[in-house]
FIZAMI-950288 format. One record per residue: x, y, z of N, C-alpha, C in turn. Coordinates in nm, 3 decimals. Example, Ala and Ser with C-alpha at 12.3 -4.5 7.8 and 13.67 -1.06 7.14 Angstrom:
2
{rec {1.319; -0.569; 0.780}; {1.230; -0.450; 0.780}; {1.320; -0.330; 0.780}}
{rec {1.285; -0.225; 0.708}; {1.367; -0.106; 0.714}; {1.290; 0.003; 0.787}}
REM end
This chain:
58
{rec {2.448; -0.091; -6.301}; {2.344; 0.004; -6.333}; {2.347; 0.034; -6.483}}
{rec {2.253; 0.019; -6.499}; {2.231; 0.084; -6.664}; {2.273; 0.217; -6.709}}
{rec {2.348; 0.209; -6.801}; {2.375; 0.355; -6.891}; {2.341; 0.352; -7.032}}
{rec {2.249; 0.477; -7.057}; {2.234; 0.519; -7.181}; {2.395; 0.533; -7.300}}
{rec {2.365; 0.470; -7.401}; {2.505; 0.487; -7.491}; {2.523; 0.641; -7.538}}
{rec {2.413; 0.697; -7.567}; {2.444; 0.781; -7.657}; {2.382; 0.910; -7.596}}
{rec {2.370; 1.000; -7.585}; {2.313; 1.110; -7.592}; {2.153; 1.148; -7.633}}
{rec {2.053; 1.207; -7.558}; {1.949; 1.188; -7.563}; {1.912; 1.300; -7.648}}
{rec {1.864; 1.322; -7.780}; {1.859; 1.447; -7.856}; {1.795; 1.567; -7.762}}
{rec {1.773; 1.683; -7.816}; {1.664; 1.747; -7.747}; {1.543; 1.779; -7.796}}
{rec {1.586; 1.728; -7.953}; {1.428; 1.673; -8.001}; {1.311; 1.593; -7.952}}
{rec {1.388; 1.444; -7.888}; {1.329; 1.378; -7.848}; {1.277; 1.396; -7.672}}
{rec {1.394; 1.468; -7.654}; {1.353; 1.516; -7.500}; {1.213; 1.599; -7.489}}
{rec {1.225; 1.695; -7.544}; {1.103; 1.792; -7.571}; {0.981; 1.695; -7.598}}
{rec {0.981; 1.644; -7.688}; {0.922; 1.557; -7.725}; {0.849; 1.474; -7.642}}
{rec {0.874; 1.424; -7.561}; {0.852; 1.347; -7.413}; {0.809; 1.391; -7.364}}
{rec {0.864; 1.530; -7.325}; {0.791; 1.655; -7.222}; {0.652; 1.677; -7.253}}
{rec {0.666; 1.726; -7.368}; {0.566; 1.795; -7.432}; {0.411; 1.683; -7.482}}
{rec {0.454; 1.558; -7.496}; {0.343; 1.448; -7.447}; {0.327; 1.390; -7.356}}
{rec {0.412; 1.416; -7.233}; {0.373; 1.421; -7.087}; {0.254; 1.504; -7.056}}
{rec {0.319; 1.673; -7.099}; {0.222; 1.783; -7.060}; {0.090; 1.759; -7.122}}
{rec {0.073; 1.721; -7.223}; {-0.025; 1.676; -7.306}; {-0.130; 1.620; -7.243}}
{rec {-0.084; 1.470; -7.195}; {-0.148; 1.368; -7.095}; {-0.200; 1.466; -6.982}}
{rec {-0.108; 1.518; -6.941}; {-0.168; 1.612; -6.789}; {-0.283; 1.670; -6.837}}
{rec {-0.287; 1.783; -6.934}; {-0.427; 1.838; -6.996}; {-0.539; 1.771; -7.018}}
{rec {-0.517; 1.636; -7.064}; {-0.620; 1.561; -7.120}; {-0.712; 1.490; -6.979}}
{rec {-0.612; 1.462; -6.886}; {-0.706; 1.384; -6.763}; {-0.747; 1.531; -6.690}}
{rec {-0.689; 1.625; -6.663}; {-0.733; 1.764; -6.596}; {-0.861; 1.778; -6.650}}
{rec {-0.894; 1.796; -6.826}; {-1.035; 1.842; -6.902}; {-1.132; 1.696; -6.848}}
{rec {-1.074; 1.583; -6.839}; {-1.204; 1.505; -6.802}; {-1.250; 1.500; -6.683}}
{rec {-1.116; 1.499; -6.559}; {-1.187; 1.521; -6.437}; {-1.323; 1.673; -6.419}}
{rec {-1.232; 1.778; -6.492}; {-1.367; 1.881; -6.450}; {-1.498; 1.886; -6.529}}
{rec {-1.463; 1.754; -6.656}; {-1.587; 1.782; -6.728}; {-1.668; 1.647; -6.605}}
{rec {-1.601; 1.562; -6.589}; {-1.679; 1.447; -6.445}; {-1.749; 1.551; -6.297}}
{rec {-1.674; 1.619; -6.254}; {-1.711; 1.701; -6.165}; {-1.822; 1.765; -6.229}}
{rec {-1.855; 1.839; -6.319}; {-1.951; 1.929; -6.343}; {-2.102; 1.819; -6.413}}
{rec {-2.048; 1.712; -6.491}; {-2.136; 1.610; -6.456}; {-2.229; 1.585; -6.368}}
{rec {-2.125; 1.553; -6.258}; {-2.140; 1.509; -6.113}; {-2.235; 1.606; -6.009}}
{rec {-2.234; 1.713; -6.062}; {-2.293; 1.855; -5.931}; {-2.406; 1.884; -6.025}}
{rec {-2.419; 1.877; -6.166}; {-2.515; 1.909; -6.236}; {-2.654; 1.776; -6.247}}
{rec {-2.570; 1.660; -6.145}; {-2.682; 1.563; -6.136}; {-2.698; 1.491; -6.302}}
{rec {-2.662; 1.525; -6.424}; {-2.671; 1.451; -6.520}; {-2.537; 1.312; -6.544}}
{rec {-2.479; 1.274; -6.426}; {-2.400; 1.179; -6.455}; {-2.488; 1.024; -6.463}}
{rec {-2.448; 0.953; -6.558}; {-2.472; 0.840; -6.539}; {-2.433; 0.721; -6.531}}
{rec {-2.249; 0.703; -6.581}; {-2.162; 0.576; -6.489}; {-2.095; 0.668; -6.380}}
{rec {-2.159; 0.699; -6.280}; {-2.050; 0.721; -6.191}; {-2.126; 0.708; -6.063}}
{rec {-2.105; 0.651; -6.002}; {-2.142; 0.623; -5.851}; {-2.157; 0.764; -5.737}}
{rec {-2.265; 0.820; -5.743}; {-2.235; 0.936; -5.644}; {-2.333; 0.920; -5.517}}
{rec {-2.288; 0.853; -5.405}; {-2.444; 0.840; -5.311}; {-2.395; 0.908; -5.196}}
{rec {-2.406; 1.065; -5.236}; {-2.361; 1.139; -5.148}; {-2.577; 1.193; -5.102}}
{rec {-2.676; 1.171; -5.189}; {-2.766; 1.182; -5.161}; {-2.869; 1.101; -5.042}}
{rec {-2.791; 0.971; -5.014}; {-2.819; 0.845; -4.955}; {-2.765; 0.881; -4.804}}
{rec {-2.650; 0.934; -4.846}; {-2.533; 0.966; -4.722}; {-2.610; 1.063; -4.608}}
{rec {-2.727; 1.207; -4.689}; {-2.823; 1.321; -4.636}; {-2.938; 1.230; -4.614}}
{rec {-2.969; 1.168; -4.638}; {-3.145; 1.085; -4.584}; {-3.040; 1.005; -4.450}}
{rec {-2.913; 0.937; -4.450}; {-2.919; 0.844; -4.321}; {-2.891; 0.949; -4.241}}
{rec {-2.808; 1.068; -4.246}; {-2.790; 1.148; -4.079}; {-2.913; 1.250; -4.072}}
{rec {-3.026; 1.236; -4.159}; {-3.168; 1.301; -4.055}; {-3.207; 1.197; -4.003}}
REM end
């Protein structure tokens, strides 16, 4: 099994964390800016045929 030689700073640890958390924020702001897209009817790459789905069960 692999072992690290040295000691992992906590500079760099943080560091990691803190552009992990980053990433999390960044896909969170696009999913709800896609959702509000999506319900506001102005989307236009995104596949929504939830309108298709209400015309086949009348």
């Amino acid at each position: 099994m692999a072992v690290p030689k040295k000691k992992t700073s906590k500079q760099k640890r943080r560091s990691r964390h803190a552009h992990w958390k980053a990433k999390a924020r960044v896909a969170a702001e696009k999913a709800l800016s896609q959702g509000k897209s999506v319900l506001t009817g102005r989307a236009k790459g995104f596949v929504y045929p939830a309108a298709d789905e209400a015309e086949d069960e009348e």
